[in-house]
N, C-alpha and C positions, 0 to 999 in steps of 0.2 A: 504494500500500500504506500501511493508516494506520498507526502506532502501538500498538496492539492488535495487527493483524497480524505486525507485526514483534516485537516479543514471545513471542507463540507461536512463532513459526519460531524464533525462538532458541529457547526452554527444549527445544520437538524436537529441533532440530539437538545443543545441551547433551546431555542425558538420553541422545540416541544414542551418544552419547562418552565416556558415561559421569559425569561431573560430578554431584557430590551436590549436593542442593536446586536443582534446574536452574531451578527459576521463578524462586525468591527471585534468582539469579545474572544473570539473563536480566530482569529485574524493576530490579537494582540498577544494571547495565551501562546500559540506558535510564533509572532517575532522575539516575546523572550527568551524562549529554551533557544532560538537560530543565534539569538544576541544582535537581531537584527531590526531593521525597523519594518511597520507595515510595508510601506510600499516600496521596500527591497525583498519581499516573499516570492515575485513572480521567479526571479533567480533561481529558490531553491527548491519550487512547485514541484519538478519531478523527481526528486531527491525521494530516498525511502528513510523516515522516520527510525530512530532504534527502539528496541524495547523500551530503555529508560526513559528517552520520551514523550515515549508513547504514553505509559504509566504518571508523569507528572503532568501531562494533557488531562489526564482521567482523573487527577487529582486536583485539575485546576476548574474542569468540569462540574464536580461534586460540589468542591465551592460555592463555582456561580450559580448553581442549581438549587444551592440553598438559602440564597438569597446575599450572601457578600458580596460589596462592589468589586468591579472590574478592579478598580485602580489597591485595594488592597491584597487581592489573589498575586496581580503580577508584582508588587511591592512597589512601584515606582508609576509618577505620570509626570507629563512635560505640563511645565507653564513657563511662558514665553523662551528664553533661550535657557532655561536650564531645566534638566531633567531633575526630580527630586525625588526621593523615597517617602511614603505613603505608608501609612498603616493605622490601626485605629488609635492609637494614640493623640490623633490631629486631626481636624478638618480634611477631606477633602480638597486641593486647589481645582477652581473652577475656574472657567472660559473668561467671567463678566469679570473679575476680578480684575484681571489682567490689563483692564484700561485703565484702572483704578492706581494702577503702576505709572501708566503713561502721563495721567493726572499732575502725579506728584513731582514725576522725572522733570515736566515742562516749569512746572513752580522752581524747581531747584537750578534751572538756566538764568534765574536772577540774583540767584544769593552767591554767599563766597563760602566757602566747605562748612555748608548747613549740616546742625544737629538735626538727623532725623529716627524719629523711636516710634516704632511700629507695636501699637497694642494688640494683645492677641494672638500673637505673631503665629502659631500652630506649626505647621510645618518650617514654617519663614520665609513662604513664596513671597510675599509680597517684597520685605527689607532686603535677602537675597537679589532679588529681582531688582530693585533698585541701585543697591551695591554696584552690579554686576555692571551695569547700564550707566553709572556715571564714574563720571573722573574726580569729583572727589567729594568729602564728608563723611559726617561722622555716623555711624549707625548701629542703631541699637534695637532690640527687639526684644517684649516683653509677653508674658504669660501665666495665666493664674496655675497653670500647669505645668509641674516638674516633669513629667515625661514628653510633654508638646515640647520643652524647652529642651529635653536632651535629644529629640526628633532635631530640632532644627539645626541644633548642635552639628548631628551628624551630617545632615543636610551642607550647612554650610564648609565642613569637612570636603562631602563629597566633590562641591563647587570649586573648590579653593577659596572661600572667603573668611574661614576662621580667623585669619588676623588684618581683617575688615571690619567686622560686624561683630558684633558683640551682642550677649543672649542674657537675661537675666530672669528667675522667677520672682513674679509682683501683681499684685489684684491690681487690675487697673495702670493705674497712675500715683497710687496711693504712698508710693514708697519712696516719691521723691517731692521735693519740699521746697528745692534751690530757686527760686522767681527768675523767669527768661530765661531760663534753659534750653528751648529748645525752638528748633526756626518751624518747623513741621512734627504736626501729630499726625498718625494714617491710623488707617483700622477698619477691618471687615469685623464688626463684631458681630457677638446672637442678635439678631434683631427678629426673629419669627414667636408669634405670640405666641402664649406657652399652652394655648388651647387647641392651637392649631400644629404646635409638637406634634399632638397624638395623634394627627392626621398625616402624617408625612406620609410618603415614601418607606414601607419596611425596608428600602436598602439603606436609606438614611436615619433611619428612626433607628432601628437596632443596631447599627453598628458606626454611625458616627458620634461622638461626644456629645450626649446634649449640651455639657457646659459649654459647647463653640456654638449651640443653637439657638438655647432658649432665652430670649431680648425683656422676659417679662410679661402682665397680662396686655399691655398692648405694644409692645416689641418694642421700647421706646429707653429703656431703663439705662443702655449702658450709653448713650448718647447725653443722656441728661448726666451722668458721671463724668464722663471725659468732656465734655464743653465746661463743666464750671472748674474742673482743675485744669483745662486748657488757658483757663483766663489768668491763671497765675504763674503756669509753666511756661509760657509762648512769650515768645520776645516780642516788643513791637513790631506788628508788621508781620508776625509767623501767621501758619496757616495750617487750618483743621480738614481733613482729607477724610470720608467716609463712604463707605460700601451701606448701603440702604435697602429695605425692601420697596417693593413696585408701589405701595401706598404709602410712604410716608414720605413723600417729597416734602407736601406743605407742613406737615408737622417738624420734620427739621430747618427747612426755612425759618418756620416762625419760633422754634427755642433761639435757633441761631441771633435771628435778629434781636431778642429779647435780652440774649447774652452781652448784646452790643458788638457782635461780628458783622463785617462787611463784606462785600463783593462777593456776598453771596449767591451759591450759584447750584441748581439743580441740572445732575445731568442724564441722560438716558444710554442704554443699553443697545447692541443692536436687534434686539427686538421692541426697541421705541417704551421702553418701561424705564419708569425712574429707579436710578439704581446707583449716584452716586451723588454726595452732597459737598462743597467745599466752601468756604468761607475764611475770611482773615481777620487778625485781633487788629481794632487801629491802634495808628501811631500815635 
C-alpha cells in the first residue's frame, strides 16, 4: 500500500467518525511521520509506508477519532513564520490572531526599542511572533500558567528567541507596579462568556484550557483588568493591543474611551467580524 493509499483510507476512515477537514487531518498526520510539509506529499505518494508508520497513523487516527484537535495529535502548528509546539497545556494558535501580530508590528515602526509584554502569552505565538518580525525591543511574555509559560519557554527555545524574549509567571498584570513601563500591552485573552463555554466545540471545550477561554458572565472581565493597570503601566503615548470577540467591538470602545484612551480603533477579521480593539494612553 503506497502513501497515497494510505491517505485516502484515512481521510474515509476520519470523515466516517466524523472529524472536520478529514483530508487536510489525514494529509497532516502523514506530513509529520514524512517530516514533511503538506504540499511536498505528492513526492512521496507512491512511496510504501513501513509498519511503524503505518501503526503511529493508526495511532494518530484513534486520537482524532476521539475527539483531540489536529494540532495537539501532530504536536506542533504554524503561525505566521514560525512553526510552534502545541499541546494542551496552551491555547491553540489561530488564523485571526495572527493580524493581531501585524497590528502591533506596524505601532512598533514609530517607537525606539519599545517594551512590549504580551499577556497570556500560552504558547507565545503572539510575543514570538513579534520578536521574530522586528529589529528591535524588549519582550516579554506573561501567564497565569506555569506550564503555558514553560510551553512557550520551549517554544521560544525551539525558534531561537530564548535570549530575546523573556517568559514570566503573573495573573495578569498584577505583578508589576513600576508607572510607564511599558510602550505596548497585547493580549488575546478569555473573552467567551462563561455560558457559552459549555456550548463550545467538544474539541475545544475538552481539551483546550478553559482558563485561556472563559472572559467571565459577559466575556468582558479581563479587559476591564488590563485597561485600568494599562493606565498606570503604559508610558505616555503606549498603546493597548487586543484580540476581541465578534460582539464586543462597542463594549471595548466605550471602556476604552471611558479609561481616557484614544485613537481608538475597532478592527475586523477576514471574515468582516470585529475581532480586534487598539487604543493609546494620551500624552
Amino acid at each position: 500500500m503506497t502513501w497515497r493509499e494510505t491517505i485516502a483510507k484515512t481521510e474515509a476512515f476520519l470523515e466516517g467518525r466524523g472529524v472536520p477537514d478529514s483530508r487536510v487531518a489525514a494529509e497532516s498526520l502523514a506530513a509529520r511521520l514524512l517530516k514533511t510539509g503538506r504540499g511536498f506529499l505528492a513526492g512521496k505518494a507512491d512511496a510504501e509506508p513501513s509498519e511503524r508508520e503505518l501503526e503511529a497513523m493508526r495511532r494518530g487516527m484513534k486520537r482524532l477519532s476521539a475527539g483531540e484537535p489536529l494540532q495537539y495529535v501532530i504536536g506542533e502548528w504554524d503561525f505566521r513564520k514560525l512553526t510552534l509546539k502545541c499541546d494542551r497545556r496552551a491555547l491553540i494558535p489561530r488564523p485571526e490572531t495572527e493580524e493581531l501580530v501585524t497590528l502591533v508590528i506596524e505601532d512598533m515602526k514609530r517607537r525606539s526599542n519599545p517594551f512590549v509584554v504580551d499577556v497570556g502569552t500560552g504558547t507565545g505565538a503572539i510575543i514570538l511572533s513579534i520578536a521574530m518580525e522586528s529589529a528591535g525591543g524588549i519582550f516579554l511574555g506573561t501567564d497565569i500558567s506555569a506550564d503555558a509559560i514553560a510551553l512557550a519557554g520551549e517554544n521560544a527555545a525551539r525558534c531561537g528567541l530564548s535570549g530575546r524574549v523573556r517568559f514570566a509567571v503573573a495573573d495578569g498584570l498584577d505583578e508589576f507596579d513600576e508607572p510607564g513601563m511599558f510602550d505596548i500591552i497585547v493580549s488575546n485573552p478569555p473573552y467567551v462568556e462563561s455560558a457559552v463555554c459549555k456550548t463550545l466545540d467538544p474539541r475545544i471545550r475538552n481539551w483546550e484550557p478553559a482558563v485561556a477561554l472563559d472572559g467571565g458572565a459577559d466575556g468582558l472581565d479581563f479587559y476591564d483588568r488590563y485597561l485600568t493597570d494599562a493606565l498606570n503601566l503604559l508610558k505616555p503615548g503606549g498603546s493597548v493591543f487586543f484580540e476581541i470577540g465578534e460582539n464586543q467591538g462597542a463594549a471595548l470602545e466605550k471602556m476604552m474611551r471611558n479609561c481616557g484612551f484614544s485613537d481608538i480603533r475597532i478592527g475586523k477579521d477576514f471574515s468582516g467580524r470585529d475581532r480586534y480593539a487598539s487604543a493609546t494612553l494620551e500624552t
